[in-house]
N, C-alpha and C positions, 0 to 999 in steps of 0.2 A: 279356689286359690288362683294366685296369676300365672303359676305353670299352666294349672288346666284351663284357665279361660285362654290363654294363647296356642295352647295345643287344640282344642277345639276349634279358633279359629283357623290356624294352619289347617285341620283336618276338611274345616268349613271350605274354604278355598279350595285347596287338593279334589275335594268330591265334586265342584262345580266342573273344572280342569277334567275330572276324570270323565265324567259325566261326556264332554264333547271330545274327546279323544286330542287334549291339546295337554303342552308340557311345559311347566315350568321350570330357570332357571332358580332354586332358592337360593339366594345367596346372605351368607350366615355369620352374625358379628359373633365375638370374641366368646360374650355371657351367655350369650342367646344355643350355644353352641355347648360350651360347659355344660351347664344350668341342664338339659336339658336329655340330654348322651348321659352324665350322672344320674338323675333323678328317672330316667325309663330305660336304662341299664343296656343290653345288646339288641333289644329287638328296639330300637330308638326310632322318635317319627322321621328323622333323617333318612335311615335306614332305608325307612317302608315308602317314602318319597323316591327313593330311587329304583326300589324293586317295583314302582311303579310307570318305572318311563321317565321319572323327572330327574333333572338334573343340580345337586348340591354343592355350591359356591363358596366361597370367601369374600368379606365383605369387612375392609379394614376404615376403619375412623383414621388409625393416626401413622407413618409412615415406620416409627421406631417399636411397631407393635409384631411386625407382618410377622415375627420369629413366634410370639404368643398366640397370636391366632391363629397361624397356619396349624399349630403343635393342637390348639384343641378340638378341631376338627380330622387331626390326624393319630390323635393319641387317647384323646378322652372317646371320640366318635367310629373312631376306628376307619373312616375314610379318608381318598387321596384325591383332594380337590384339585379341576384342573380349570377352574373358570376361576375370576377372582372381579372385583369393582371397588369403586372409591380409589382409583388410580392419581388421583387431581390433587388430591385432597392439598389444603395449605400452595396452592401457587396461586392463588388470586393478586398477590400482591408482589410478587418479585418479576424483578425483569425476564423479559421474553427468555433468554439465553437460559440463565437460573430455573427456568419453570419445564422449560424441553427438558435441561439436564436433571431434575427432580424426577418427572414422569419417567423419562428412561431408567434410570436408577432405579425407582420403584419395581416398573417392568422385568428388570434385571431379578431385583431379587425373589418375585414371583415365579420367573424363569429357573432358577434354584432350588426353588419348591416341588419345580413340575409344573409350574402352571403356565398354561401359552396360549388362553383366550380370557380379554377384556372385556367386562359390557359398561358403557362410558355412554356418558351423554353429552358429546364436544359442542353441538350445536347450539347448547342455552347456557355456555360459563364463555369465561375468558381465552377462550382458546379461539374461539369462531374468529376473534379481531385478530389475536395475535398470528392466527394463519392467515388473516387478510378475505376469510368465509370460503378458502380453497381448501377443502380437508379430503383427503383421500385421490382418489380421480372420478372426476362427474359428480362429486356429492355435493348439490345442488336446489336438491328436492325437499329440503326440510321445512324450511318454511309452511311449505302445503301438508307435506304427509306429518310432520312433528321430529323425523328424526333424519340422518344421512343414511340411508340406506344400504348402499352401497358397505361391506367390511373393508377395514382396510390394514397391511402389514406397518407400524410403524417405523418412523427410519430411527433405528437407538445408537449406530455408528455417528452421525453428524453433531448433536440427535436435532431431528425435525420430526416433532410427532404429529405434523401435518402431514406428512409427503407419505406416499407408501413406495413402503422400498421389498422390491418384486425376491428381492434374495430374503428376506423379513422371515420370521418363523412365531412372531408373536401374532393374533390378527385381535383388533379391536373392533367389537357390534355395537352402533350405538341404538340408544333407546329414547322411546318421546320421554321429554320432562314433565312432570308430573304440573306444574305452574301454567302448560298450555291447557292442561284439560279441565285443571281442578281452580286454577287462579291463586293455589297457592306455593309455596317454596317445599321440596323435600318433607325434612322430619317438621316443618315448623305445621304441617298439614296434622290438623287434630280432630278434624271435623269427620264424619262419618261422608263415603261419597254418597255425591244425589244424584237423581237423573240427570239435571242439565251436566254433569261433569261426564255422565257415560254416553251421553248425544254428542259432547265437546271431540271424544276420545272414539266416537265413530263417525264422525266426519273427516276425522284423520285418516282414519282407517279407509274409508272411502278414496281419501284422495289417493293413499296409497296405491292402492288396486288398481285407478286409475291410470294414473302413471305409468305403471307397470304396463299399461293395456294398451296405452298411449305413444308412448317411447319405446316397449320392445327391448330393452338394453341386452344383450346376448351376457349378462350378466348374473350372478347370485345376488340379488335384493333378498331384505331383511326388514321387516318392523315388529316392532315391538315396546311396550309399555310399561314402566313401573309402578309397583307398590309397594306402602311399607302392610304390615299387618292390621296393625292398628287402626287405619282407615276402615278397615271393618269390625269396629270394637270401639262403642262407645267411650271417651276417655283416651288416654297414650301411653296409661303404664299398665295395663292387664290388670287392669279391677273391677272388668265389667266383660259377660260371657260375648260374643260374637254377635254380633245385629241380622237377625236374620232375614229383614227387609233390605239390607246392605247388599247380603250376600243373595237375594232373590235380585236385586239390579245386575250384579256383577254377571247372574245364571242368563238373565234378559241378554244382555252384551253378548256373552260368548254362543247362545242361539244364534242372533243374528251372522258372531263370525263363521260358526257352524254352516251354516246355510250357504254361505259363499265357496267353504274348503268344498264343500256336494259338487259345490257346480264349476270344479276344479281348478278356482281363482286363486286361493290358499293352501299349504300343506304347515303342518304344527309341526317346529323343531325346537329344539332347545340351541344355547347360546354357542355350545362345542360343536354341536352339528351343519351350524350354518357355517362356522369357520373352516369346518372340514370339508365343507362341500364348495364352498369359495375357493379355498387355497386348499386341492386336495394332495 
């Protein structure tokens, strides 16, 4: 069924993760969240995702939802999400002024929820121009590593959700876009990943490290990468089990990261913990 081929691959994923002692943030749409806290009742894969060191997210489509999907991850799931993404959503097209004041607003009412960490990818949408490519302070590195590294508190009084305003209590991570590593866009990716997309997504990573090794910034850096599920699952709607030459790339990938956390270049956190440890 497509419950269990998408449980499977979640569990697929999770055992590679657990396998090298790294954590993901999951972060969880609306159905995906229902569907799934119903159908596997209190001991839920959510659940055992968390009682294993990972971190479970909110992950909203549409701006006039947040009240419905916070509720089902809070009501049907039984947990209190405090990371949330898809902050942007719908400002590609309104003016500069209109798109701060949407993103804050959003911000706001995740802030309601309890939630006060974003993971946002500002460096590959419309914001990068509308902030003139100054996001944060110093975040400057994307270009090479894939993401701004640097977290930063947005300002939601003005609002400039470029600027980081030091009184801020929200903090946004960004993450590489999936379009530098894979060449294609978000959900429209339906291709299983291949090795040139996990060579693309470790030369990032490389430069990361670099960087970091390079410049020294007495700073909390952060990278990090997204996926949806489905790029390990042949197909995009859960009618096909998990790719297990997908998931044997993805195990390749995270050896090589492994290899670096040894040689004490890397430590594995999740999305709450980098912000806590930025802005503690």
């Amino acid at each position: 069924t497509v419950a269990t081929n998408f449980g499977d691959a979640i569990r697929g994923i999770a055992q590679v993760l657990d396998r090298y002692g790294a954590r993901a943030s999951w972060e969880v749409v609306y159905g995906t969240a229902q569907g799934f806290c119903e159908y596997e009742g209190e001991n839920h894969i959510f659940r055992r995702l968390l009682e294993a060191g990972h971190e479970v997210g909110l992950h909203v489509h549409n701006h006039a939802h947040y009240d419905r999907d916070y509720q089902a991850l809070h009501d049907a799931c039984g947990l209190d999400p405090s990371v949330t993404s898809g902050l942007i959503v719908g400002t590609a097209n309104l003016p500069d002024a209109e798109a701060h004041a949407r993103v804050a607003a959003a911000i706001r009412t995740n802030q309601g929820f309890g939630v006060q960490v974003g993971t946002i990818n500002m460096s590959r949408n419309a914001f990068m121009q509308r902030c003139d490519g100054q996001i944060g302070e110093g975040n400057d590195m994307w270009q090479a590593t894939g993401n701004l590294m640097f977290p930063w508190r947005p300002d939601l009084e003005t609002p400039n959700v470029c600027a980081d305003d030091p009184a801020g209590d929200f903090v946004l991570v960004d993450h590489v876009d999936m379009a530098l590593w894979t060449g294609r866009a978000g959900n429209q990716q339906t291709d299983l990943f291949s090795q040139a997309d996990f060579d693309r997504l470790r030369a990032l990573f490389d430069a990361a490290l670099n960087y970091m090794e390079e410049n020294r910034p007495e700073r909390v850096a952060a990278w990090g990468f997204v996926t949806h599920v489905h790029e390990f699952m042949p197909g995009s709607q859960g009618e096909n089990p998990p790719d297990e030459a997908t998931l044997a790339l993805f195990d390749a990938f995270w050896s090589y990261v492994a290899q670096q956390a040894a040689a004490g270049r890397v430590i594995f956190v999740t999305a709450g913990e980098i912000a806590e440890a930025a802005f503690p």
